[in-house]
C-alpha positions as CSV (number, residue, x, y, z in Angstrom):
1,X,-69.9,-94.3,5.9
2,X,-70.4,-98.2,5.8
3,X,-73.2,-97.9,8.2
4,X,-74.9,-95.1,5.8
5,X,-74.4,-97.1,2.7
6,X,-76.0,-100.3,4.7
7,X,-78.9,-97.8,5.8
8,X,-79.5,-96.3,2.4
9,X,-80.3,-100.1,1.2
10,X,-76.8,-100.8,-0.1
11,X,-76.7,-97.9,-2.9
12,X,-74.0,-97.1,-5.1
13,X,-70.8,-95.4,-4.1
14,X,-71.9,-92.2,-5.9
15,X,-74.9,-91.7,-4.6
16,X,-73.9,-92.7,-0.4
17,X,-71.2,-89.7,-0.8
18,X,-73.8,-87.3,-2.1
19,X,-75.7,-88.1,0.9
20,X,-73.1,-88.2,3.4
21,X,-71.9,-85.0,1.9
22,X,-75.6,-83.5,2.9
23,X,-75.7,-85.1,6.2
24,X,-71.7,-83.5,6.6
25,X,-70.7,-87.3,7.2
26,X,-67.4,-88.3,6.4
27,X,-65.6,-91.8,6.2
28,X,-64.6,-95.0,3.8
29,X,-67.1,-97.1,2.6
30,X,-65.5,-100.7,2.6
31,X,-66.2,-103.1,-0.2
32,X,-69.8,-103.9,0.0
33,X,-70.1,-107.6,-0.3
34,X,-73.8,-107.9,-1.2
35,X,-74.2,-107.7,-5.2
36,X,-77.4,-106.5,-6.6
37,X,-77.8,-107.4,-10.3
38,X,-78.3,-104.5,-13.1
39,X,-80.9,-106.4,-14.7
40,X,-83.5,-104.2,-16.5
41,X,-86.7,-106.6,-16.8
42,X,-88.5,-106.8,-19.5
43,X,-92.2,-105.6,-19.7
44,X,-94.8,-108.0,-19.8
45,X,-96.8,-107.9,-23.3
46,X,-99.4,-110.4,-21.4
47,X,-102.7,-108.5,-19.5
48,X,-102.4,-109.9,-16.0
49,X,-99.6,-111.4,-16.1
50,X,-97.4,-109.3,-14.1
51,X,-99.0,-106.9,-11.6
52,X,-97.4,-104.3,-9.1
53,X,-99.2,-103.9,-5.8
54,X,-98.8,-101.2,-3.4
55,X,-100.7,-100.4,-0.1
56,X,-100.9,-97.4,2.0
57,X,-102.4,-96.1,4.9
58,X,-102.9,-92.6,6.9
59,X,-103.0,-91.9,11.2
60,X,-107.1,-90.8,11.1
61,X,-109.8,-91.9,8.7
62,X,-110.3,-90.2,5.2
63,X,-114.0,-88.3,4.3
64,X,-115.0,-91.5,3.3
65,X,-113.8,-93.3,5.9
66,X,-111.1,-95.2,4.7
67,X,-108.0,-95.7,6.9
68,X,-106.1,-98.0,3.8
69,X,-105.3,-97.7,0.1
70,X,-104.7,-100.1,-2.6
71,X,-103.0,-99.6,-5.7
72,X,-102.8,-102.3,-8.4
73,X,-100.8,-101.8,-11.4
74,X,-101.1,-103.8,-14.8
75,X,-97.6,-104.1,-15.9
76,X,-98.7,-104.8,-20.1
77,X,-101.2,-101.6,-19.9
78,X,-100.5,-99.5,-16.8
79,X,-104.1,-99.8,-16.2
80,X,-104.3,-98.9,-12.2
81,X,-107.2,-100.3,-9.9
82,X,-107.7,-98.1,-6.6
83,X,-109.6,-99.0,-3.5
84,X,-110.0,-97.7,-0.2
């Protein structure tokens, strides 16, 4: 189970078991020693100041060619810019 909680990107207890319990995997999860922070951050009231990216691509060319996508993500507007 501690090599499936490692796997799963360290998630919570809750959450491992669920998983385990689909995958019929049994075991202890030890204490995990890597502590992520339950921050919730705050959204940015600034345009431009914080944006997400996110890239993607697909095995064979699109209609139009493209092989790649980018997504861009305005945090203060959720205004998205896509280009392929």
């Amino acid at each position: 189970m501690t090599t499936l909680h490692d796997m799963l990107g360290h998630a919570g207890e809750y959450a491992s078991r669920l998983t385990a319990n689909y995958w019929k995997t049994t075991g202890k999860i030890s204490r995990c020693e890597l502590r992520i922070p339950n921050k919730v951050i705050a959204r940015s009231n600034v345009l431009g100041e914080r944006l997400y990216i996110d890239i993607s691509s697909i095995k064979s060319k699109a209609l139009g060619g493209s092989k790649f996508w980018l997504l861009i993500i305005d945090d203060a507007t959720d205004f998205c810019w896509n280009f392929f």
